[in-house]
N, C-alpha and C positions, 0 to 999 in steps of 0.2 A: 454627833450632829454638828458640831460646832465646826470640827475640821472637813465637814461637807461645806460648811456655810464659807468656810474660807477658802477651800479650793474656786466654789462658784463665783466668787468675788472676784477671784484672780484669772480667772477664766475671763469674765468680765471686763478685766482693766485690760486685759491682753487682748482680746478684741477692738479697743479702740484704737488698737497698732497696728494691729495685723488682722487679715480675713477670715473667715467662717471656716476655712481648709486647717487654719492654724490652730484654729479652736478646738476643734474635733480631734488632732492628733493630740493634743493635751489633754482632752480628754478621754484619752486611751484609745480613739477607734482611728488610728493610724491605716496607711493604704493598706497593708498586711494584713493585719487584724480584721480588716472591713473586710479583705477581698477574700479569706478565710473563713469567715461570718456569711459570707452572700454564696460560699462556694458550699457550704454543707447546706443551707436552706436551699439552694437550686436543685442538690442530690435529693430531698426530702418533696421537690415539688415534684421532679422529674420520677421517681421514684412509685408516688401515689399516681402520675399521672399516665406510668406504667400498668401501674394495678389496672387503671379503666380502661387500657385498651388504647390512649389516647396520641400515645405516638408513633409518628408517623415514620419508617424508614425506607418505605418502597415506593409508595407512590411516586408520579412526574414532576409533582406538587413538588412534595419532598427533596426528588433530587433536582432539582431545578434551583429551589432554596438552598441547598448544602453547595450547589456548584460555585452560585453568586458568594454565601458566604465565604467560600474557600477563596477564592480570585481577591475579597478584601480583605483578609487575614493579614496578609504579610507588609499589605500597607498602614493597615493599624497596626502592627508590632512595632512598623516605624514612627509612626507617629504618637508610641505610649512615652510621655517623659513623667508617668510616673514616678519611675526608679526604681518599681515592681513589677518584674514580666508577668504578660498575663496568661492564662491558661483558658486560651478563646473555645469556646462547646455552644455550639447551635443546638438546639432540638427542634422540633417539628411537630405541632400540636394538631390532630386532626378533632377540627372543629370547625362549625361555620360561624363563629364568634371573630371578626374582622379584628384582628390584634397583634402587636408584634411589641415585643421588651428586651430589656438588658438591664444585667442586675453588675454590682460592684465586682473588677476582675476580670469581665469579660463572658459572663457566665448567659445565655440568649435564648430566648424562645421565637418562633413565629407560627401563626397559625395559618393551616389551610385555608381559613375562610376570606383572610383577606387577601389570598394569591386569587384564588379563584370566582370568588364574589364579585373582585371588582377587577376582575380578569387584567391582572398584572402584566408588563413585557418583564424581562427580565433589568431591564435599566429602572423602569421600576421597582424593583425586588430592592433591587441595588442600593434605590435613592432610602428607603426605608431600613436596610440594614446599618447602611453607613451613618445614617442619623442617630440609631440607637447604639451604635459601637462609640460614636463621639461623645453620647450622655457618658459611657464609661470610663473612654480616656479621657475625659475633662473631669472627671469626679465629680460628676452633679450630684452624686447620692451623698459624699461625703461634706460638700458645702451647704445641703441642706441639712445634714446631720448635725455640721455646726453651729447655724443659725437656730436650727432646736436646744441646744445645748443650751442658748444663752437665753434664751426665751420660754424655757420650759424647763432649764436647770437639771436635764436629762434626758428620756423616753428612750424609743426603741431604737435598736443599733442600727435598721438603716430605715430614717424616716425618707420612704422611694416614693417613688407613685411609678412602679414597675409598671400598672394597669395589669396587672397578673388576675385573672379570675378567680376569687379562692374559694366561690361556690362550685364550681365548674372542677377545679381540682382536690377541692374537700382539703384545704389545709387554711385555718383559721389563725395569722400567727404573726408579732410584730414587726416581724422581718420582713414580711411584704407589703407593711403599711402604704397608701394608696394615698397622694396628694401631691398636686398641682407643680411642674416646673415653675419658675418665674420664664417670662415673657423673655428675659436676657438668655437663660439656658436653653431656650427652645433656641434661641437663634443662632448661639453658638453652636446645638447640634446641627441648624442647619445649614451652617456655611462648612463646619468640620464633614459632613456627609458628601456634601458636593465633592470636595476636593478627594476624597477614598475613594469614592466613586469613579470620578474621572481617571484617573489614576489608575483605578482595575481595568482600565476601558471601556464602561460604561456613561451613555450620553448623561452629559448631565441636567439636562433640559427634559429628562423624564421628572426629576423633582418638582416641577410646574405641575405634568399631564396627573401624577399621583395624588395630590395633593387635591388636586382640582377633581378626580373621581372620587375621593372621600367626601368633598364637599358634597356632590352632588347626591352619593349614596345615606348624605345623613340627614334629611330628609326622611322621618318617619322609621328610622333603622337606628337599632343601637351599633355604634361603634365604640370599643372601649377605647381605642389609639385617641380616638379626637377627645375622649375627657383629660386625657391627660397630654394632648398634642394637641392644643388649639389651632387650627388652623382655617383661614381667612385670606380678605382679598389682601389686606397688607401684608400675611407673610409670605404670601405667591408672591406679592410683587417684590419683595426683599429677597427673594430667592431671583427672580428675574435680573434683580440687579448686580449680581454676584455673577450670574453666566460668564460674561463677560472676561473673568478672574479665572475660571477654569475650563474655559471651554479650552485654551489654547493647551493645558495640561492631556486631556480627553484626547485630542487631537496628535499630541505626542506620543501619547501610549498606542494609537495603532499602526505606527511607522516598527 
C-alpha cells in the first residue's frame, strides 16, 4: 500500500511538468498497451455484436460507409504521430440508434441509423468519420485516462465516452466507460476532421450541413453522438471559421 501511495505521489508531482499524455504512460497505459486494450474489447464488442445479427456487410449503407472510410485511411496513417501504426477496422452496425465511435488504435464503429435517419451525403459520412479518427490520432482516450489517473488515483483502462451502446450490444465492461470529451477535444477533433476530409476529396462544408441535421433531428430523438458530441450554434460556427483553412486543400485534391 505504501509503494501505491508513492507511485501516486509521483505521478502527481510529474503532472505538474508534464500533461495527462505523460501521466498515463507512467502509469503503464502507454499508446501500445492502450491501443492493445481497446483492440481486444472491440474484438469482444464486434464479436457479440455478431451474435445478434447486427452487422452490417452488404447493405448500400454499409458500403457507402467502408468506401468513405477507406479513401480517409491513408491520410490518417499520415497524419498518426503516435509512434504506433495503427490497425484502422471499420465496422458497420445495423441499427436505427443515430451513432458513430472510435476506440484507442484506430479500432471504429458506425451505425446505419445515423447514415440513413438523417439521410447522410457521403461528405457527410466523411465529416463524421474524420472527427472520430482525429478523437484517436490525438489520443483523447489516453489524456482523459490520465487526468483519471490523478484524480481518481486509477480506474478503468480507457476511461472513453466511445457512446458505444452496451445495452444494445449486451457487453457490460470498463473499457467502454462512457463520459463526456472536454469542449477542447471536441474541437480539436473538429478541425483534425476537416482537414482528412478535405484531403480525401470530400467538401468540407458538409461538417456545417451534418451537424446542423443532428441538431435539428434532436428534438424529441435520442442520439447517442450528441451526448457525447455536443454540438451547437458555436461549434457550427467554429467550424465555419476553419473552412477557410481547408477548403483550398479540398479543392487541391480534385485536380
Amino acid at each position: 500500500m505504501l509503494k501505491k501511495r508513492i507511485r501516486y505521489t509521483l505521478l502527481a508531482a510529474v503532472a505538474a511538468l508534464a500533461g495527462c499524455t505523460t501521466v498515463a504512460d507512467l502509469a503503464g497505459y502507454n499508446t501500445a498497451a492502450l491501443n492493445q486494450s481497446a483492440a481486444k474489447s472491440y474484438s469482444e464488442v464486434i464479436r457479440k455484436a455478431q451474435g445478434q445479427q447486427l452487422i452490417d456487410n452488404t447493405s448500400r449503407t454499409a458500403r457507402r460507409i467502408q468506401t468513405v472510410f477507406g479513401r480517409l485511411k491513408p491520410y490518417a496513417d499520415q497524419a498518426n504521430q503516435t509512434g504506433v501504426p495503427f490497425n484502422w477496422q471499420m465496422s458497420v452496425i445495423r441499427s436505427d440508434e443515430m451513432n458513430a465511435w472510435a476506440m484507442p488504435g484506430g479500432k471504429m464503429a458506425m451505425y446505419t441509423g445515423m447514415v440513413e435517419r438523417l439521410k447522410l451525403t457521403d461528405d457527410e459520412i466523411a465529416a463524421v468519420v474524420g472527427h472520430e479518427m482525429t478523437h484517436a490520432l490525438l489520443e483523447h482516450s489516453k489524456q482523459a485516462l490520465g487526468g483519471q489517473v490523478l484524480t481518481q488515483l486509477g480506474g478503468s483502462i480507457l476511461a472513453r465516452q466511445t457512446g458505444i451502446d452496451g445495452r444494445l450490444i449486451g457487453l457490460g465492461s470498463d473499457l467502454l466507460a462512457t463520459k463526456p470529451f472536454s469542449r477542447h477535444h471536441e474541437n480539436e477533433a473538429d478541425a483534425g476532421g476537416l482537414r482528412l476530409m478535405a484531403q480525401a476529396g470530400y467538401n468540407p462544408q458538409a461538417a456545417v450541413s451534418v451537424w446542423e441535421k443532428m441538431n435539428r433531428a434532436k428534438g424529441g430523438t435520442s442520439i447517442s453522438i450528441l451526448s457525447t458530441h455536443p454540438s451547437n450554434n458555436a461549434r457550427i460556427e467554429a467550424i465555419r471559421k476553419r473552412l477557410p483553412e481547408v477548403m483550398p486543400v479540398y479543392e487541391r485534391s480534385k485536380r
